[in-house]
NULO-844933 format. One record per residue: residue in three letters; x, y, z of N, C-alpha, C, O, CB in turn. Coordinates in pm, 1 decimal, padded with zeros to 6 digits. Glycine has a CB too. Example, Ala and Ser with C-alpha at 12.3 -4.5 7.8 and 13.67 -1.06 7.14 Angstrom:
BEGIN
residuo;n.east;n.north;n.up;ca.east;ca.north;ca.up;c.east;c.north;c.up;o.east;o.north;o.up;cb.east;cb.north;cb.up
Ala;01319.0;-00569.0;00780.0;01230.0;-00450.0;00780.0;01320.0;-00330.0;00780.0;01423.6;-00331.9;00846.5;01130.8;-00447.3;00904.6
Ser;01285.0;-00225.0;00708.0;01367.0;-00106.0;00714.0;01290.0;00003.0;00787.0;01340.9;00113.8;00803.9;01408.4;-00059.8;00572.5
! end
This chain:
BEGIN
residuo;n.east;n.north;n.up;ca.east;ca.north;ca.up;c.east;c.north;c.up;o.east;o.north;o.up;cb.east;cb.north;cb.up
Unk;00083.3;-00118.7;00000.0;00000.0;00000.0;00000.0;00087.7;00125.0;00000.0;00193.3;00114.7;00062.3;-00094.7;-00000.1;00121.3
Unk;00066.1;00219.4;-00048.5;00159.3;00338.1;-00097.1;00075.2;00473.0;-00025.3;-00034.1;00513.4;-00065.0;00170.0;00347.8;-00294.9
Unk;00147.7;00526.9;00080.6;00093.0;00631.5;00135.0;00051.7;00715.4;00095.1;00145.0;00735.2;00017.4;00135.1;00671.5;00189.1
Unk;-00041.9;00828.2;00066.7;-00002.3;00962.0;00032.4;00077.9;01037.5;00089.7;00131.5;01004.2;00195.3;-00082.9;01026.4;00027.1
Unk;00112.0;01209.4;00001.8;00229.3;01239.8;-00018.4;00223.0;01323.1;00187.6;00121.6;01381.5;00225.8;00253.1;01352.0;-00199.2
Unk;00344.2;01306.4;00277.5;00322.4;01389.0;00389.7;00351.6;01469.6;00364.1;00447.7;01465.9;00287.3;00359.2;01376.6;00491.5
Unk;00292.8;01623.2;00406.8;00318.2;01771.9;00436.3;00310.4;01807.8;00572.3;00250.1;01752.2;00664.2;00225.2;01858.3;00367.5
Unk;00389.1;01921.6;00571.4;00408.3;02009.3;00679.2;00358.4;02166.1;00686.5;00401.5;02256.8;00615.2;00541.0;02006.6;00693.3
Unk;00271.7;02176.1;00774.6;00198.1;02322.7;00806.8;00237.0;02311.3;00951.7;00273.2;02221.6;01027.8;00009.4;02342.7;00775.2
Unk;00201.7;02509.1;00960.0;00152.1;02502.5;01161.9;00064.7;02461.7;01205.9;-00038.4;02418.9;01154.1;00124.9;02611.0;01244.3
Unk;00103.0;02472.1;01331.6;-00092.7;02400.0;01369.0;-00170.5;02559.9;01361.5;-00280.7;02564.6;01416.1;-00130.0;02298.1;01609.4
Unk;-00136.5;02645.5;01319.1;-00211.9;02791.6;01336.2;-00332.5;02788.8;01208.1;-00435.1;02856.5;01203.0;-00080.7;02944.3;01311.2
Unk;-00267.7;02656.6;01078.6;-00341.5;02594.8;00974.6;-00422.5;02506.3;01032.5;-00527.9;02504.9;00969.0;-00265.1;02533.5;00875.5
Unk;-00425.6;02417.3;01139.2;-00489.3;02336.5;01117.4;-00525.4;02351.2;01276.5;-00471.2;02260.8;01340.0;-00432.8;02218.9;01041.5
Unk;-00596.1;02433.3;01352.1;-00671.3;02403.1;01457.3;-00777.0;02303.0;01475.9;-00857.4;02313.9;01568.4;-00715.0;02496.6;01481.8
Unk;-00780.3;02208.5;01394.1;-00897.1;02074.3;01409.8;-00776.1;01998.1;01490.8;-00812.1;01905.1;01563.1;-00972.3;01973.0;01228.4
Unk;-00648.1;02026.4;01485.9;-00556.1;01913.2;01542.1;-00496.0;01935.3;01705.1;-00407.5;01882.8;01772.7;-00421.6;01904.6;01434.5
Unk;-00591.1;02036.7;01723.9;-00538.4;02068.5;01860.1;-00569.6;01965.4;01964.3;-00489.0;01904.4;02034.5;-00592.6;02199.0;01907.0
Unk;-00692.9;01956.9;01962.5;-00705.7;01883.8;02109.5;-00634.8;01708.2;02056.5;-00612.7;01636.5;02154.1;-00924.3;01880.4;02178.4
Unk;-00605.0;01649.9;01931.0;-00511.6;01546.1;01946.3;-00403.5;01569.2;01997.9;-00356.2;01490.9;02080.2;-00483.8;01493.0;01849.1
Unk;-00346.5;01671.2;01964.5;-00190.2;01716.0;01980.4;-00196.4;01717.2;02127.3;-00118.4;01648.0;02192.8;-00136.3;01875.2;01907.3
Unk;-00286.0;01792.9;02183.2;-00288.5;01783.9;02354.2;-00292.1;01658.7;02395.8;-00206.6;01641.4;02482.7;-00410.6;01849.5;02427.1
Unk;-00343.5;01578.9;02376.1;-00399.0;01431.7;02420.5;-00290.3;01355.1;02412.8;-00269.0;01282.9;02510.2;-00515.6;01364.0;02331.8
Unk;-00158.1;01348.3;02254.2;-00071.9;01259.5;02274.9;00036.9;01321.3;02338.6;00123.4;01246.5;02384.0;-00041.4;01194.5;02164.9
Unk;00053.8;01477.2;02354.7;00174.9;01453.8;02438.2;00129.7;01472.4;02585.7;00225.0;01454.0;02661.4;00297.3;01556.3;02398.9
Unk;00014.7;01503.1;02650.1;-00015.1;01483.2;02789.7;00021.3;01339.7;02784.5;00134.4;01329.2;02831.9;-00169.0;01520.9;02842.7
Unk;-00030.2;01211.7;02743.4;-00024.9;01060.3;02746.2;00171.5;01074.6;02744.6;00244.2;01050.3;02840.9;-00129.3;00963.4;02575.0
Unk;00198.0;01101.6;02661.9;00334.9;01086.7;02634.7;00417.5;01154.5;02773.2;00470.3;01071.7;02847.6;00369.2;01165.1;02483.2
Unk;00426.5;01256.0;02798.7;00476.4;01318.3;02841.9;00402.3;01368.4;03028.9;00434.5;01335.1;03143.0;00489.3;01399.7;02723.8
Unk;00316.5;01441.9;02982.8;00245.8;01534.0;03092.4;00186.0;01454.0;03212.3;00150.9;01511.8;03315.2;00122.5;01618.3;03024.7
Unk;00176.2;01326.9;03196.4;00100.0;01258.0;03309.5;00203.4;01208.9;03371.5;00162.9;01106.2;03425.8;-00006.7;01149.7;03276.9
Unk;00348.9;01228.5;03401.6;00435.8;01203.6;03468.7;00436.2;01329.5;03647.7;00468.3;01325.0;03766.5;00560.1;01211.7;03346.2
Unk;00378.1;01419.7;03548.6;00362.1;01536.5;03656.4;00236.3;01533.9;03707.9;00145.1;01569.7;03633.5;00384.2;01678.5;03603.9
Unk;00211.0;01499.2;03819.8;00088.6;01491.9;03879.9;-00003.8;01644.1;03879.3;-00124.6;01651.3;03901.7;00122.2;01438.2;04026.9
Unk;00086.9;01758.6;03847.8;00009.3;01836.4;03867.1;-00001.6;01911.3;03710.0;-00037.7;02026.8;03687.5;00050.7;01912.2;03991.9
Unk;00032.6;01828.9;03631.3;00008.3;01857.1;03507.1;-00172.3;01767.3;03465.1;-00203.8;01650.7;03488.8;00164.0;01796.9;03417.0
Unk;-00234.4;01849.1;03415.9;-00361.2;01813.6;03342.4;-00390.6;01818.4;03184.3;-00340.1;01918.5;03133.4;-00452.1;01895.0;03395.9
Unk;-00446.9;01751.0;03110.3;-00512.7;01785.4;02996.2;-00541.4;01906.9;02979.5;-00513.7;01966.7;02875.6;-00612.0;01726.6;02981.2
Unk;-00607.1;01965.8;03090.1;-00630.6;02148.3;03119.8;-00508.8;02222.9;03056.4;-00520.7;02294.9;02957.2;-00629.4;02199.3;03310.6
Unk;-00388.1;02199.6;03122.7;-00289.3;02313.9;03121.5;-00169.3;02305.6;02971.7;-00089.0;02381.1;02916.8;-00198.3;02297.9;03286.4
Unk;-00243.4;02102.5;02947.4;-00189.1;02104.6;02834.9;-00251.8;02204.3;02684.4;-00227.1;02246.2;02571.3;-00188.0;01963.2;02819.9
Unk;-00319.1;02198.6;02762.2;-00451.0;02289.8;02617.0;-00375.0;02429.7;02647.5;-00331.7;02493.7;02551.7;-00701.5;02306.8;02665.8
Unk;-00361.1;02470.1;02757.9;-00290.3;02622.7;02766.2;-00213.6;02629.3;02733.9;-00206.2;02731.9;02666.1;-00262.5;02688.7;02853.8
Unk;-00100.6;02559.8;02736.5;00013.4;02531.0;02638.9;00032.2;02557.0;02522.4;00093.1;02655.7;02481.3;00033.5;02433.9;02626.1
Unk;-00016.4;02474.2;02458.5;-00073.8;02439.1;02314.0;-00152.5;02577.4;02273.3;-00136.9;02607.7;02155.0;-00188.6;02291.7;02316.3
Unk;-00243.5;02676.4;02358.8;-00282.6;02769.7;02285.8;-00191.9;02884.7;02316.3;-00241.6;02981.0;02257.8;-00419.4;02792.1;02303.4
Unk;-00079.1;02923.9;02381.6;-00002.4;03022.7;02393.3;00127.5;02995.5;02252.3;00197.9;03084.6;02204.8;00050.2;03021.5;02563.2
Unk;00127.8;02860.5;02214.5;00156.4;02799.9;02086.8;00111.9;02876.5;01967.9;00166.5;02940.6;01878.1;00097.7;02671.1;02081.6
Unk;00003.1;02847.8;01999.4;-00114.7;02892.2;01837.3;-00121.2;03066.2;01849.0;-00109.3;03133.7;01746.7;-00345.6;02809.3;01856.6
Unk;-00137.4;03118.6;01959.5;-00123.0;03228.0;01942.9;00046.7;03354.9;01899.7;00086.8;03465.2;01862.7;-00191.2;03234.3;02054.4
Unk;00074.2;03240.3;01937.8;00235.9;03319.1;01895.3;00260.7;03342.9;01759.5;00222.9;03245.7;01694.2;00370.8;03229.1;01933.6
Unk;00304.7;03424.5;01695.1;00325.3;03379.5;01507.6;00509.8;03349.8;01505.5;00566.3;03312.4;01402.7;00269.1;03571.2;01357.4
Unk;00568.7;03369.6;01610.6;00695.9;03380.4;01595.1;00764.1;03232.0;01669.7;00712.7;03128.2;01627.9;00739.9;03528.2;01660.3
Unk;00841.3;03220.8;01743.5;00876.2;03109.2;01830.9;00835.3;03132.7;01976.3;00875.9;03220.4;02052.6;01024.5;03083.5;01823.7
Unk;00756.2;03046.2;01995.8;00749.4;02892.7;01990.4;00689.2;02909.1;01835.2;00633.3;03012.7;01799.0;00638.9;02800.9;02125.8
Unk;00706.6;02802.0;01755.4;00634.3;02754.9;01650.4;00593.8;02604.3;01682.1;00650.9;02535.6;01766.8;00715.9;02771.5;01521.3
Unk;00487.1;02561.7;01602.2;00432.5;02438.3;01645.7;00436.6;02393.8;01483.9;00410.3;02477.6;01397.8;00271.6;02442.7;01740.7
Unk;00465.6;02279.8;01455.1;00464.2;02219.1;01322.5;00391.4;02054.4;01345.8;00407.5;01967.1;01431.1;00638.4;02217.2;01259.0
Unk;00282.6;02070.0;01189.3;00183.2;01924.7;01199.9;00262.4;01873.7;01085.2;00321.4;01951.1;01009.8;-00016.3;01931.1;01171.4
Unk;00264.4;01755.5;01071.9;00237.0;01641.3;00963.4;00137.8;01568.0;00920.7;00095.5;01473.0;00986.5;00292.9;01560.3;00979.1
Unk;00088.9;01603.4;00805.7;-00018.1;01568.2;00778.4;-00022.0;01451.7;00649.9;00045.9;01470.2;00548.9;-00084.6;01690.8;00760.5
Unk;-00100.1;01343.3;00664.4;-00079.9;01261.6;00517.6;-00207.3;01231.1;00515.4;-00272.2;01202.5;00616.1;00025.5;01122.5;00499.6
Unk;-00249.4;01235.1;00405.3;-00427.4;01168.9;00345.9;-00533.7;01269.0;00453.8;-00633.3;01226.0;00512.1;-00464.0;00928.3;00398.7
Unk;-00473.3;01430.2;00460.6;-00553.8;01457.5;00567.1;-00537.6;01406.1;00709.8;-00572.9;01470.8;00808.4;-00662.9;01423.7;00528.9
Unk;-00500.3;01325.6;00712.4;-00461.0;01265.1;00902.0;-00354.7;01338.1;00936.5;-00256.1;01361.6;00866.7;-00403.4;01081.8;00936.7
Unk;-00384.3;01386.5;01085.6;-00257.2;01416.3;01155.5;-00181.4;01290.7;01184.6;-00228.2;01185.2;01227.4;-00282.1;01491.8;01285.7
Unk;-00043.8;01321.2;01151.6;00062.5;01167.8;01184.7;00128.3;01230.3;01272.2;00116.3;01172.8;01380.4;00177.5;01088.4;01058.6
Unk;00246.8;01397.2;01283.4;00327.2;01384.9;01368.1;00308.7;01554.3;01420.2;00239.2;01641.3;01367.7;00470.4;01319.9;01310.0
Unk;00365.5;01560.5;01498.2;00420.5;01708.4;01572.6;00530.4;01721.1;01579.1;00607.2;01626.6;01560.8;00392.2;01740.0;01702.0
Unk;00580.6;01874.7;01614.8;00689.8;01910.4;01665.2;00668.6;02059.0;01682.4;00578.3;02123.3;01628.8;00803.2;01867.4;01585.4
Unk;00788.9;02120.7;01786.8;00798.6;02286.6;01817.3;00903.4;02274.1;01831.9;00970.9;02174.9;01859.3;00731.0;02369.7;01928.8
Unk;00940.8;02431.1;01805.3;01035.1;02523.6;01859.9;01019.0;02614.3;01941.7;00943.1;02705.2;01908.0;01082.2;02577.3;01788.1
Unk;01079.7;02620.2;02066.7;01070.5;02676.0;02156.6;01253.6;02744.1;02203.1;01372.2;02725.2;02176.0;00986.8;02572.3;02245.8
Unk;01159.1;02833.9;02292.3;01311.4;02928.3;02385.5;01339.1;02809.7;02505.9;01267.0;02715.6;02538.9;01252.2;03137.8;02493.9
Unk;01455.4;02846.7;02551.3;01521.1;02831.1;02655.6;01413.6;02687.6;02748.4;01339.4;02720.4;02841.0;01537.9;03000.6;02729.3
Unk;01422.1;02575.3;02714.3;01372.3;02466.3;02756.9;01422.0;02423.4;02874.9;01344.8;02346.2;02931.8;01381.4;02381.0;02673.1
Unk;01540.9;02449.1;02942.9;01587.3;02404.1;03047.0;01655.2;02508.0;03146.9;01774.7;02536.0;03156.9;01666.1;02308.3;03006.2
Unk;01563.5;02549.6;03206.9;01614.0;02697.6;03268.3;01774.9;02727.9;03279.8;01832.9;02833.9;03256.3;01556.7;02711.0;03426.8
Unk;01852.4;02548.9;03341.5;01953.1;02547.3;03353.9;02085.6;02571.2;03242.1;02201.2;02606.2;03265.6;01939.5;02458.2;03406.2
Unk;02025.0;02540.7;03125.3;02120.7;02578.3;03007.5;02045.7;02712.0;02941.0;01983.1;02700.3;02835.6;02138.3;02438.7;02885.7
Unk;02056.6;02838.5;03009.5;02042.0;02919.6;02978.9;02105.1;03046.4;02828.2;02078.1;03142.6;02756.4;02048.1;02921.3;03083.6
Unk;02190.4;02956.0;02861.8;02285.4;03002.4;02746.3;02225.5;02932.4;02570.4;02239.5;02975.5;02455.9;02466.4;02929.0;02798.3
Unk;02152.6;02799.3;02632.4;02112.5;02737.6;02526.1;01983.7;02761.7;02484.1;01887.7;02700.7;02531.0;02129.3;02619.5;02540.5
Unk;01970.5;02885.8;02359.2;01850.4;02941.2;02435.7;01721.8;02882.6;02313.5;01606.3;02880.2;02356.0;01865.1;03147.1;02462.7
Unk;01744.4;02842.1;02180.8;01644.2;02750.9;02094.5;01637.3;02571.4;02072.5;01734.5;02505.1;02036.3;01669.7;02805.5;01956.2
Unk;01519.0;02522.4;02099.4;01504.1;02414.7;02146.8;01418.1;02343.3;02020.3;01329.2;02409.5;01966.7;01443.0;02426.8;02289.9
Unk;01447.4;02205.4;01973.9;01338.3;02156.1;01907.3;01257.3;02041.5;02089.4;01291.2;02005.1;02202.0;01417.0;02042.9;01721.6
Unk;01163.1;02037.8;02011.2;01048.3;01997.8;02150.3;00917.4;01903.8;02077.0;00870.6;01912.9;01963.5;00960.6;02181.0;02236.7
Unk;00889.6;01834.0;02163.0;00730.4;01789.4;02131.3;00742.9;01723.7;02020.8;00673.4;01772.7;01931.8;00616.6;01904.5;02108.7
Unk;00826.4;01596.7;01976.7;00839.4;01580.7;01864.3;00777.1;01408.9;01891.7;00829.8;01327.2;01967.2;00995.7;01625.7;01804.5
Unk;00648.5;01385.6;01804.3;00582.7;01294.5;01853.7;00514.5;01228.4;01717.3;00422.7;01277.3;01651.5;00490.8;01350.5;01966.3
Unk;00544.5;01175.3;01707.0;00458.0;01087.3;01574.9;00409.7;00922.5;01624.2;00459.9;00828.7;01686.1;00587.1;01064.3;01414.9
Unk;00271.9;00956.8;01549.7;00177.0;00864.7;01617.7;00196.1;00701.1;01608.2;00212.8;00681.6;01487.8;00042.6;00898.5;01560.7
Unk;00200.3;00608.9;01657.4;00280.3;00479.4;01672.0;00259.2;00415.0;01527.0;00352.8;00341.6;01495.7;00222.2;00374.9;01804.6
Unk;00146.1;00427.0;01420.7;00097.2;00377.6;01302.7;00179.1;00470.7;01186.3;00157.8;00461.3;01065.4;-00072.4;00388.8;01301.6
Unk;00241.5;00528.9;01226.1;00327.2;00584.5;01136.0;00536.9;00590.3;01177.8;00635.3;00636.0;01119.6;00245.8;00743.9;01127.2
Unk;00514.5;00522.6;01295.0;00644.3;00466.4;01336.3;00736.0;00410.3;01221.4;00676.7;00371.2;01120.8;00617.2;00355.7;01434.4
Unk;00891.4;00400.2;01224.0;00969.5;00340.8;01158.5;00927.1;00355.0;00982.6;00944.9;00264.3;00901.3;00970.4;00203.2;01224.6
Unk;00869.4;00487.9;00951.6;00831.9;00461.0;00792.9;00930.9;00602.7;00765.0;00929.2;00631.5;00645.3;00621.6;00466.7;00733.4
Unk;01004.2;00683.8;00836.8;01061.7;00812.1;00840.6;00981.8;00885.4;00853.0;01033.3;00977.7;00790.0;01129.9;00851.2;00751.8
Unk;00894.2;00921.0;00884.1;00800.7;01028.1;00936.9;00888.7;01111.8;01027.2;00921.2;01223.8;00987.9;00669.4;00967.3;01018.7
Unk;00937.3;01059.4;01165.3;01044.8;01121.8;01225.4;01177.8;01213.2;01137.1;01202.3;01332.2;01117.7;01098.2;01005.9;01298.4
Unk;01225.2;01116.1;01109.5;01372.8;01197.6;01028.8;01263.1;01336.2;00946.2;01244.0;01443.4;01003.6;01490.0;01046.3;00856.3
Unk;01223.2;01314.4;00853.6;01153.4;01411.2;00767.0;01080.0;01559.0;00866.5;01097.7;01677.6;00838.7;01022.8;01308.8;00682.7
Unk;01003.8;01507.8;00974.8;00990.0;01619.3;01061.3;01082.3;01665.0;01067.9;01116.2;01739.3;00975.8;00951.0;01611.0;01170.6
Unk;01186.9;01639.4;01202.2;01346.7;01688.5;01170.9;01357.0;01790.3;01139.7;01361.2;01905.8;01182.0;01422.4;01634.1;01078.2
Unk;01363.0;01707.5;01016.6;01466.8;01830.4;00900.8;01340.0;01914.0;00899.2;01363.5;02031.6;00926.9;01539.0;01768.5;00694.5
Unk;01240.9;01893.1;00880.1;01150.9;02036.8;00838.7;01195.2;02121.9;00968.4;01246.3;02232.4;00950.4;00946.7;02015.3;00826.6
Unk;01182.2;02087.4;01058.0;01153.5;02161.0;01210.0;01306.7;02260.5;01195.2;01303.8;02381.3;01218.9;01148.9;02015.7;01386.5
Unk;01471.5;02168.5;01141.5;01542.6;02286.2;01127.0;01533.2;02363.6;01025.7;01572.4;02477.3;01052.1;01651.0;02268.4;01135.1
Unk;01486.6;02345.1;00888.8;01420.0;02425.7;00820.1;01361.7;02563.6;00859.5;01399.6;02676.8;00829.5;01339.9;02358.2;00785.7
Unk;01263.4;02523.0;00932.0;01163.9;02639.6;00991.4;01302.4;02715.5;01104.9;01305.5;02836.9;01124.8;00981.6;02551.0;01102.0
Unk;01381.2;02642.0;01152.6;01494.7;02722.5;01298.6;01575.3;02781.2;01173.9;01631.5;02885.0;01208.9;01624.0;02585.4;01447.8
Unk;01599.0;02750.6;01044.3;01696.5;02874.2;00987.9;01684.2;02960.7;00928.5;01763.7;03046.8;00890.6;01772.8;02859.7;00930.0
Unk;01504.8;02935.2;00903.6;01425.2;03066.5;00833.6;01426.7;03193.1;00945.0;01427.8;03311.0;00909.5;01242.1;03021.5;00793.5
Unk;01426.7;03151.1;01079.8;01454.5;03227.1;01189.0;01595.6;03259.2;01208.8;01631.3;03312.9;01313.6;01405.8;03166.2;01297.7
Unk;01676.6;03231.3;01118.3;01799.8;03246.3;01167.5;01889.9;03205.3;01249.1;02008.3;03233.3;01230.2;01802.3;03309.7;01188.5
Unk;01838.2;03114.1;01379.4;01863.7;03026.7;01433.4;02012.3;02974.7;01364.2;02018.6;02979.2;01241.3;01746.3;02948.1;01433.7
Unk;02137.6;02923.1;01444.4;02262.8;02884.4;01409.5;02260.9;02728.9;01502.6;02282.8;02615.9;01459.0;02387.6;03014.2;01453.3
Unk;02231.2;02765.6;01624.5;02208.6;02630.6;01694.5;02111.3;02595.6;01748.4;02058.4;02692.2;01803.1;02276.5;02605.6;01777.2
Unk;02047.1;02488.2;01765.3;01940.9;02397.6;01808.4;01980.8;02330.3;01885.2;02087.4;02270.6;01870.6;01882.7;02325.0;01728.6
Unk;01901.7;02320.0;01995.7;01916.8;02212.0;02090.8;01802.6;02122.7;02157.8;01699.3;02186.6;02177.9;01979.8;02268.0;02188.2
Unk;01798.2;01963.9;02203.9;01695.9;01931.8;02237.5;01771.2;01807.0;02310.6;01877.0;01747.8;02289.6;01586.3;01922.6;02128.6
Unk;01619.9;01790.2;02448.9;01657.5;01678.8;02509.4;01599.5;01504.4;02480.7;01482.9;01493.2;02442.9;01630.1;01724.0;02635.1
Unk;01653.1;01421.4;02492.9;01595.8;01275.7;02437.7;01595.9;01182.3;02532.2;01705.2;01126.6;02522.3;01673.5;01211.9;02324.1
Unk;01549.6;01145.6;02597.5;01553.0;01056.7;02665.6;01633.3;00888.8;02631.2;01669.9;00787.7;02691.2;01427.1;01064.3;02684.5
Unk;01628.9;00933.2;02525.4;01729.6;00789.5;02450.9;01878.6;00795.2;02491.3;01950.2;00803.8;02391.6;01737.7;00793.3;02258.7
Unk;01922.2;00793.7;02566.2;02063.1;00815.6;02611.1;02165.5;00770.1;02515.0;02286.0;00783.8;02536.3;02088.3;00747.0;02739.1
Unk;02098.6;00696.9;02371.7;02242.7;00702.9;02306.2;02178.4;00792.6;02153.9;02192.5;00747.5;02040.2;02330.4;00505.3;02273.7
Unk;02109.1;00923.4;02186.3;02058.0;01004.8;02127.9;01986.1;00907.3;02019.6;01889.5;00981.2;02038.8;02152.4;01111.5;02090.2
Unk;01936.2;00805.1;01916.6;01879.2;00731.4;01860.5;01912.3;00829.9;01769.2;02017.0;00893.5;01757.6;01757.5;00677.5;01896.5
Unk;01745.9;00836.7;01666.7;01746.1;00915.1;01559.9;01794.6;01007.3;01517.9;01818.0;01016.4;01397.4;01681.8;00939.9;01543.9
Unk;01832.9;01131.8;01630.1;01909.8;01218.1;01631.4;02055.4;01229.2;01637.3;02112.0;01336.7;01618.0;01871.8;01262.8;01697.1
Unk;02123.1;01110.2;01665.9;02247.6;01113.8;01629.2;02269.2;01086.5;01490.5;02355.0;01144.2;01423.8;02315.4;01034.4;01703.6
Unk;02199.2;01007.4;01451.2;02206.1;00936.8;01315.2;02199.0;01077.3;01214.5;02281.7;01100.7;01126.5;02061.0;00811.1;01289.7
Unk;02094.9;01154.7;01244.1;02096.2;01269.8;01166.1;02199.8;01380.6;01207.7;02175.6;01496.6;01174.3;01962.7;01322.6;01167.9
Unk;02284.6;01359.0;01260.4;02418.6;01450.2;01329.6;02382.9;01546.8;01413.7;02387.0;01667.4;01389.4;02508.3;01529.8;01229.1
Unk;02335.1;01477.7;01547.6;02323.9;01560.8;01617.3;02402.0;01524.0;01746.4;02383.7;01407.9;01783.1;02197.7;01587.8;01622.6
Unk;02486.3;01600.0;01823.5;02610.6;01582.7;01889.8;02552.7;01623.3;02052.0;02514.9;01731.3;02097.4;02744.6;01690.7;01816.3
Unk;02566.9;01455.8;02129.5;02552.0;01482.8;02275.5;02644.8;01624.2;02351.3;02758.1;01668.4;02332.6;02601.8;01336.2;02344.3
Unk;02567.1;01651.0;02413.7;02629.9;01773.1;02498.0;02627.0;01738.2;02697.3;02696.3;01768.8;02794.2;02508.3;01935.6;02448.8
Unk;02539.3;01682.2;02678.2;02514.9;01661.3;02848.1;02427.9;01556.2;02845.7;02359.4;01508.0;02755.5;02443.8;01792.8;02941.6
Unk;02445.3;01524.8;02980.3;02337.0;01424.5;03059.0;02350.9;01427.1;03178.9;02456.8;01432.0;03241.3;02339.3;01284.3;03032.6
Unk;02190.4;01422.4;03239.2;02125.8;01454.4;03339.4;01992.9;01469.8;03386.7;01917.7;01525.2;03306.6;02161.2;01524.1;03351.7
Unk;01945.4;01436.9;03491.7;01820.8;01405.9;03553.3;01761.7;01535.5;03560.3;01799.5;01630.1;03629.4;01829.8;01334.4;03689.3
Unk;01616.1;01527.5;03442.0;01530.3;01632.1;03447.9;01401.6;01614.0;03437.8;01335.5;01566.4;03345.5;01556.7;01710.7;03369.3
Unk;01368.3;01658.6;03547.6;01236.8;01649.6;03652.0;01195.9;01476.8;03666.0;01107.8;01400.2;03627.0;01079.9;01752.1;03573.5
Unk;01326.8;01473.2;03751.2;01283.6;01275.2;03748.6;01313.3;01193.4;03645.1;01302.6;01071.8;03661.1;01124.9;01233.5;03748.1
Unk;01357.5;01249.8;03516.5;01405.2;01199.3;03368.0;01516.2;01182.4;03363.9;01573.3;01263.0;03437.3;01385.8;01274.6;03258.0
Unk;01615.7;01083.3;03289.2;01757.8;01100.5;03283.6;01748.4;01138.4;03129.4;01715.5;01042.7;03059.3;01857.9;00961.9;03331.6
Unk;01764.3;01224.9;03080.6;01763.5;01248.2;02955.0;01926.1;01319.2;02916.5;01992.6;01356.6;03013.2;01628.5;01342.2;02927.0
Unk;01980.0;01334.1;02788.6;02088.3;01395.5;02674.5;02007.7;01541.9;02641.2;01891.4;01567.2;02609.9;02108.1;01276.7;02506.6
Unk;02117.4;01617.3;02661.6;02093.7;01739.6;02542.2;02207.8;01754.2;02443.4;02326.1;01777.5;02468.1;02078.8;01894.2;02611.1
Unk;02156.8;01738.4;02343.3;02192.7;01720.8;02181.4;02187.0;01869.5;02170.7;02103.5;01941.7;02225.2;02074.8;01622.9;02064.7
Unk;02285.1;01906.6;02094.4;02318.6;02015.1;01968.7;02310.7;01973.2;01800.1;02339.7;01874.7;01732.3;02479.3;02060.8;01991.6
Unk;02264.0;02084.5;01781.0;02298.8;02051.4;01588.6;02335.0;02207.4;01542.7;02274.1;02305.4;01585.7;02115.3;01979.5;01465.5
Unk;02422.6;02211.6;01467.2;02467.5;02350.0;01452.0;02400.9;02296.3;01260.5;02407.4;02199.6;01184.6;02688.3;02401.7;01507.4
Unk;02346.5;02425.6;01264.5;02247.6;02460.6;01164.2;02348.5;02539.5;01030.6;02297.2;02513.2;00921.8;02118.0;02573.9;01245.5
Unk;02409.5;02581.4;01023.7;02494.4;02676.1;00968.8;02590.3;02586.9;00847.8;02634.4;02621.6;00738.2;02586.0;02748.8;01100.1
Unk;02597.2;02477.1;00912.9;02632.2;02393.9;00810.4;02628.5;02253.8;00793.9;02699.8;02154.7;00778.1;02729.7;02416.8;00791.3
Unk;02426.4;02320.3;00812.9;02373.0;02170.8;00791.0;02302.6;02189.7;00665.2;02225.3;02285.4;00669.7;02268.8;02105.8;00913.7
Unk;02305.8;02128.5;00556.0;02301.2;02092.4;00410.4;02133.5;02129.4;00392.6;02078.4;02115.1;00283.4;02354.2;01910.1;00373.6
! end
């Protein structure tokens, strides 16, 4: 079976995809924090949609279905302050696993960080031997326990990435 073709918009295009987008990364992510809700994930997500600048929020879309997410965001880890643009929220839905959906976000997501001008990107993975993101050259910087997580923060210097 042969997919149709995936594209990439904001979600500022496609507000029908909001309350999924809330739903898989609260499941994914947000229900680790007890005092995180579906509620505050929606607030999230709309201080997102309302921004036109960064944070940016990016969908993947194929046959009309939402398949994946991702953002760009400021300063993600209060503690690497210096590190101040982040890719984030990068989630593609388990039925579209292992087909590159991932890699292809990616690259769109630094796409969109060099239309901003953006030189470096940074993000954390919980994969401690960075997975996908090394493969696409992205270079461990640290590791360390955040908020109960042992996660990597990865760099990718944008400037002379192809």
């Amino acid at each position: 079976m042969t997919r149709s073709v995936l594209t990439f918009d904001t979600i500022s295009q496609h507000p029908e995809f909001k309350a999924t987008i809330v739903n898989w990364y609260y499941h994914q992510w947000g229900k680790r924090d007890p005092n995180n809700s579906l509620e505050s994930y929606t607030t999230k997500l709309d201080d997102l949609l309302e921004n036109g600048g960064i944070p940016v929020s990016v969908v993947g879309v194929q046959g009309g279905e939402l398949v994946a997410t991702a953002h760009l965001r400021r300063n993600e880890i209060p503690s690497f302050e210096n590190y101040e643009f982040w890719l984030g929220g990068v989630y593609v839905h388990p039925s579209h696993r292992a087909s590159g959906v991932a890699s292809q976000l990616v690259k769109q997501m630094i796409a969109e960080a060099k239309q901003f001008g953006i030189k470096t990107l940074y993000l954390q993975t919980e994969n401690l031997t960075g997975g996908l993101y090394a493969k696409l050259g992205w270079e461990k910087r640290h590791q360390l326990n955040n908020k109960g997580v042992e996660v990597i923060v990865m760099a990718k210097e944008l400037s002379s990435d192809a």
